[in-house]
C-alpha positions as CSV (number, residue, x, y, z in Angstrom):
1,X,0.0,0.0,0.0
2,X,2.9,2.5,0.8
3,X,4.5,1.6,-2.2
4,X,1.0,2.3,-4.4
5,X,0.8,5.6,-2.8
6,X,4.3,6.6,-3.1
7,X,4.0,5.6,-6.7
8,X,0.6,7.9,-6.8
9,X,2.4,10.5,-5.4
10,X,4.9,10.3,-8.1
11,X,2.5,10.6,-11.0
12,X,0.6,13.3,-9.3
13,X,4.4,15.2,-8.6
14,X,4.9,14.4,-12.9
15,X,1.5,15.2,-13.9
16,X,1.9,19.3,-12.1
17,X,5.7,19.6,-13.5
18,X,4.2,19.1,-16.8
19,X,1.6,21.9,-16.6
20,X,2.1,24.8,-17.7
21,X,1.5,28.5,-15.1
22,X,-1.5,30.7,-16.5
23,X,-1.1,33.9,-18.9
24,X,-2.5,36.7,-16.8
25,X,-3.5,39.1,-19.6
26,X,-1.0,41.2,-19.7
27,X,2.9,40.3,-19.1
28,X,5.8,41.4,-19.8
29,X,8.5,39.7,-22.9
30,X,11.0,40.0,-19.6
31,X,8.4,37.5,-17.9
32,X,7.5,35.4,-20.9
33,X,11.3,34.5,-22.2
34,X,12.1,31.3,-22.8
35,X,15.0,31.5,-20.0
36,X,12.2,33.0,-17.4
37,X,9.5,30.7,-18.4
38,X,10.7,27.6,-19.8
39,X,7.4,25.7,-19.8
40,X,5.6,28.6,-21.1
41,X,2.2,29.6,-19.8
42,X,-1.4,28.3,-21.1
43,X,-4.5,30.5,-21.9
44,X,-8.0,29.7,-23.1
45,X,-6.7,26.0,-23.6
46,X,-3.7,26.9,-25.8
47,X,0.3,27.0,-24.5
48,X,2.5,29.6,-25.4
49,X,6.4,29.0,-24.8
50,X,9.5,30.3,-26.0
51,X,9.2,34.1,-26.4
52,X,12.4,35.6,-27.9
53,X,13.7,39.0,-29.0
54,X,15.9,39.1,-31.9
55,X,17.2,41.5,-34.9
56,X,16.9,44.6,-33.0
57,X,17.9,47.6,-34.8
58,X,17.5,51.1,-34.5
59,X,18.9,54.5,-35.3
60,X,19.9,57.3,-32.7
61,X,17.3,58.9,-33.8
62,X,15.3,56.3,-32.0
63,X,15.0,57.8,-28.6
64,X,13.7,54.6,-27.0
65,X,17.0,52.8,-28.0
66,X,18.2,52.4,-24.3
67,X,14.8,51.0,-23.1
68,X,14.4,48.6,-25.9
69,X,17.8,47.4,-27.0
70,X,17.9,44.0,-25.6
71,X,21.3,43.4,-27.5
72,X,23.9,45.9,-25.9
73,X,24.7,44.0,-22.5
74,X,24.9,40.9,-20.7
75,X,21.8,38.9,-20.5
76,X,21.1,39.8,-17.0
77,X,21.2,43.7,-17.9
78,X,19.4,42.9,-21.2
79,X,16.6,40.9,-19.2
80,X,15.0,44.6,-17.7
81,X,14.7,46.2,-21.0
82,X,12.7,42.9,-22.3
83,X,10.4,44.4,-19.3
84,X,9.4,47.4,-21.8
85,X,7.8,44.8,-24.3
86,X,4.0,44.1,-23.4
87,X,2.2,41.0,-24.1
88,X,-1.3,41.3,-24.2
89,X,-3.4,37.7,-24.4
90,X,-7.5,38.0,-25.0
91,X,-9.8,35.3,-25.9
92,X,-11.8,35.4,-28.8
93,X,-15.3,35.0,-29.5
94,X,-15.0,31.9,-31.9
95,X,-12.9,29.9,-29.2
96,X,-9.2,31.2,-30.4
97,X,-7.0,33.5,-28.6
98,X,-5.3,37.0,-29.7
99,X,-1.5,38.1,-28.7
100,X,-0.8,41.4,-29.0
101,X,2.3,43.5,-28.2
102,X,3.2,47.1,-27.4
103,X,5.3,49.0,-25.7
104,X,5.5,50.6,-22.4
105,X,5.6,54.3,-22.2
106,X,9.5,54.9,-21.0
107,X,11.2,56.9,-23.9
108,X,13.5,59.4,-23.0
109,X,11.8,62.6,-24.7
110,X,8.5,61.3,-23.6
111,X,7.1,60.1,-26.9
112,X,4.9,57.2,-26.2
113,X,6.4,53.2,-27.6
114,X,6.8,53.0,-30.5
115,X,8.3,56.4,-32.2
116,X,10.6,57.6,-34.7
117,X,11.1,61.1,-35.1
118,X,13.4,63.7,-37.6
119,X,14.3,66.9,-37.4
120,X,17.3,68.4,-39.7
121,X,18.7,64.8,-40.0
122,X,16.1,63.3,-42.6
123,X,16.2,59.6,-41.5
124,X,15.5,56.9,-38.2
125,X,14.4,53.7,-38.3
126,X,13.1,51.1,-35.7
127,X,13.1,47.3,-36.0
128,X,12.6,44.0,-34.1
129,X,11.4,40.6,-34.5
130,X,9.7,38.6,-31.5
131,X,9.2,34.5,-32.0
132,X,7.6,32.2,-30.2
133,X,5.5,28.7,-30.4
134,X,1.5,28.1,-30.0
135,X,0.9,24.5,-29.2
136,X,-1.7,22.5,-28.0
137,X,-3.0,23.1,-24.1
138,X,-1.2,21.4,-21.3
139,X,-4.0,21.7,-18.4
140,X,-4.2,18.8,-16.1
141,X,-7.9,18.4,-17.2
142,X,-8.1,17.6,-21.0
143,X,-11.6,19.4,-21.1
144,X,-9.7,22.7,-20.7
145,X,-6.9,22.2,-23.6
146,X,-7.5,22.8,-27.4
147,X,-5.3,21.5,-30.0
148,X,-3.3,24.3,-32.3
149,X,-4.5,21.7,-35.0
150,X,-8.0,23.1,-35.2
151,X,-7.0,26.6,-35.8
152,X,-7.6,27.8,-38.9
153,X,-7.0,31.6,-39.9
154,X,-4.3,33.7,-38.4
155,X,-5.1,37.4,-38.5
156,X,-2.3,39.9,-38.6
157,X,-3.1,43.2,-37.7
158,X,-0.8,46.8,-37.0
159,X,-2.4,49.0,-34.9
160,X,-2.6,52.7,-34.0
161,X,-0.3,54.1,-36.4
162,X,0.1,57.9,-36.8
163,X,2.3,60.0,-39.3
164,X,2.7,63.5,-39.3
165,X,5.6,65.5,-41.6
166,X,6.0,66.6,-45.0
167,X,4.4,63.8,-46.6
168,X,5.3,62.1,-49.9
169,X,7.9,63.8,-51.5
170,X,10.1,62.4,-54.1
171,X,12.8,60.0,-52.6
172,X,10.3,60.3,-49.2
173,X,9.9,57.3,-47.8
174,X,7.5,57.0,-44.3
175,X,6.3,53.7,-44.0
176,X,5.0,51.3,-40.7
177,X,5.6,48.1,-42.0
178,X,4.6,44.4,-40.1
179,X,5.6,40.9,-41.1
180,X,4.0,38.1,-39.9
181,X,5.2,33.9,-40.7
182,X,3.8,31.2,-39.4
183,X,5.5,27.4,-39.8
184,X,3.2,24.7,-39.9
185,X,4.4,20.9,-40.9
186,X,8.0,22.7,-41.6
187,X,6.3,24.7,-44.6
188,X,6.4,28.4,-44.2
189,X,3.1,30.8,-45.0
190,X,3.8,34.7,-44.3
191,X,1.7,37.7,-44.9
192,X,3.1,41.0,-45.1
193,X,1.9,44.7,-45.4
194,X,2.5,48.3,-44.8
195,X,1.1,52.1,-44.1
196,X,2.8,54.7,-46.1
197,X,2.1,58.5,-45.1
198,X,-1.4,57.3,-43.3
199,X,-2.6,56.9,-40.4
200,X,-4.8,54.2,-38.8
201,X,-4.6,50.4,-38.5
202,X,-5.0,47.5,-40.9
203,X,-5.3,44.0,-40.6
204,X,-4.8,41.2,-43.1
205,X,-5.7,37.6,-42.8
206,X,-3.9,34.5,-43.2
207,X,-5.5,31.0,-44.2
208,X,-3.8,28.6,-41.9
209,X,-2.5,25.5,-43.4
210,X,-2.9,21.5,-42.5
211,X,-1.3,21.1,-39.5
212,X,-0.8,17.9,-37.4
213,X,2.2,18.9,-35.0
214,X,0.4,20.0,-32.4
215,X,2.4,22.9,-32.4
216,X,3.1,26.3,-34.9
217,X,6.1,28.4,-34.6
218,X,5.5,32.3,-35.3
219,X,7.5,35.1,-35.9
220,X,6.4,38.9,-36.0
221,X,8.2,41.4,-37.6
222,X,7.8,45.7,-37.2
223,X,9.6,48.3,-38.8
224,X,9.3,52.1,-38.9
225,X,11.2,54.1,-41.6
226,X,11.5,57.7,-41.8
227,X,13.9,58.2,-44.8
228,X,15.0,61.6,-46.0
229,X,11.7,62.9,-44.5
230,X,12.7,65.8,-42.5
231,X,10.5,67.0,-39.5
232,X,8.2,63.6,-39.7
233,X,7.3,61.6,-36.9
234,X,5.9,58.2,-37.3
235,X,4.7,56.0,-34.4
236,X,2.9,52.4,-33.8
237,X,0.8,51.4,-30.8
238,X,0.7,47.5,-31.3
239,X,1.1,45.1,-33.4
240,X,-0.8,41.8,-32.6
241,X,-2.0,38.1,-34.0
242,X,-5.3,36.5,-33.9
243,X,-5.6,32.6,-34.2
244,X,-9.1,31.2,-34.7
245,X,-11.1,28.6,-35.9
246,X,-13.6,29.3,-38.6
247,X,-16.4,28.9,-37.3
248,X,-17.5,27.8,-33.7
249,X,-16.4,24.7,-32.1
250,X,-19.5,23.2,-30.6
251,X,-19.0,22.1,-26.6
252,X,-18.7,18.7,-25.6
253,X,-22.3,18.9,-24.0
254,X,-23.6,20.2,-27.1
255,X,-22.1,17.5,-29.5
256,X,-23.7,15.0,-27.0
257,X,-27.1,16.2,-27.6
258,X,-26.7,16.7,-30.7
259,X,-25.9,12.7,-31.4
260,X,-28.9,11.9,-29.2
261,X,-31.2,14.0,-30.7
262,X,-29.7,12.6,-34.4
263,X,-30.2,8.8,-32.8
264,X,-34.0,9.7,-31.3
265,X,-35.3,10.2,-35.2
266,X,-33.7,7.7,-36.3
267,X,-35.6,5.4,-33.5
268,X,-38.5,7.3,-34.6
269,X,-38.3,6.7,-37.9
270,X,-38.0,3.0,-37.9
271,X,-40.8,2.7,-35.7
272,X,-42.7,5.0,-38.0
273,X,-41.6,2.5,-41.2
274,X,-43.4,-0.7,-39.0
């Protein structure tokens, strides 16, 4: 008997190391790294692991450089600034879940996250790339997990962005530009698009592939290019990803009565045919 609930204990030990923490619904990328979070965190029945921060790039003209380059020190002085990047996770209406990122409010001239501004000197810029992997949920009870296999449509959208300057002169060049891939089965589908000179938000859609992994690695992409565009200042407030299914996915209880119903006419009908 001590030996059965030793072994009981065990599984039950296994069974919690496995599961994933909650997403709260907003964190920070600091929080959410892969070195700070290795399991990754689950949200409306989907888990969300290894966030990373990568091709960084930015001109000095980018006054938020020192808050959001997390590329010019040691890891442990790099792992603050990763602070500034906000993860925002929402659940959606059809059963999928949205991740959106901003920025926090910490530039050095006050601008809000994420501006580029010119004066005399006609050009900044302002780059990064965040990946990280939507798999299947990893809840102890299997009622509460979804499987990334369902999803079908991945919507891409760039939000908040405002331009003000000169506007489109020749050789001008003022564009907010977001790039979004997903991997499914090791094939890669991307959707890409832009706002030159506007201001606003737009959002494009992506038809998710096949996928039997259980799992879909997804980089996103912004860049903000001011380029011989003198007095201009161009600024994003998010840029996010929906994943949903297409259409509703009925509830256990639902599909139940649904077959009963379906297997009561059916009774009906042979009785009906005597």
């Amino acid at each position: 008997m001590k030996k059965l609930g030793l072994f009981l204990g065990l599984v039950a030990f296994s069974a919690g190391w496995l599961q994933a923490a909650n997403c709260s619904g907003t964190m920070t990328l600091a929080t959410l790294s892969a070195g700070a979070l290795p399991g990754g965190c689950d949200f409306n029945g989907f888990n969300f692991n290894n966030f990373e921060l990568s091709n960084y790039i930015a001109s000095p003209n980018f006054s938020g450089g020192p808050q959001y380059d997390g590329f010019s020190g040691t890891p442990a002085q790099n792992l603050p600034k990763l602070g500034n990047y906000l993860v925002n996770f929402a659940a959606l209406a059809g059963g999928g879940v949205s991740v959106t990122f901003s920025g926090a409010v910490v530039q050095t001239d006050g601008k809000p996250a994420w501006t580029v501004q010119t004066t005399s000197t006609a050009f900044a810029n302002f780059a990064f790339e965040i990946k990280y992997n939507i798999g299947n949920g990893t809840d102890a009870n299997p009622g509460n997990n979804k499987s990334v296999n369902n999803l079908q449509t991945l919507a891409a959208t760039l939000g908040g962005v405002v331009y003000t300057g000169p506007g489109a002169a020749p050789n001008t060049e003022a564009s907010a530009t977001f790039g979004k891939v997903s991997q499914v089965n090791g094939g890669l589908q991307s959707v890409t698009d832009d706002i030159n000179f506007a201001s606003g938000s737009q959002t494009k859609t992506l038809n998710l592939s096949a996928n039997a992994t259980g799992t879909m690695a997804i980089t996103d992409n912004l860049s903000l290019v001011l380029f011989n565009d003198p007095n201009a200042e161009l600024r994003v407030t998010s840029l996010g990803n929906a994943f949903d299914f297409n259409s509703p996915v009925p509830e256990p209880m639902t599909t139940g009565l649904m077959g009963l119903g379906l297997a009561s006419l059916a009774f009906i009908r042979r009785r009906q045919q005597r």
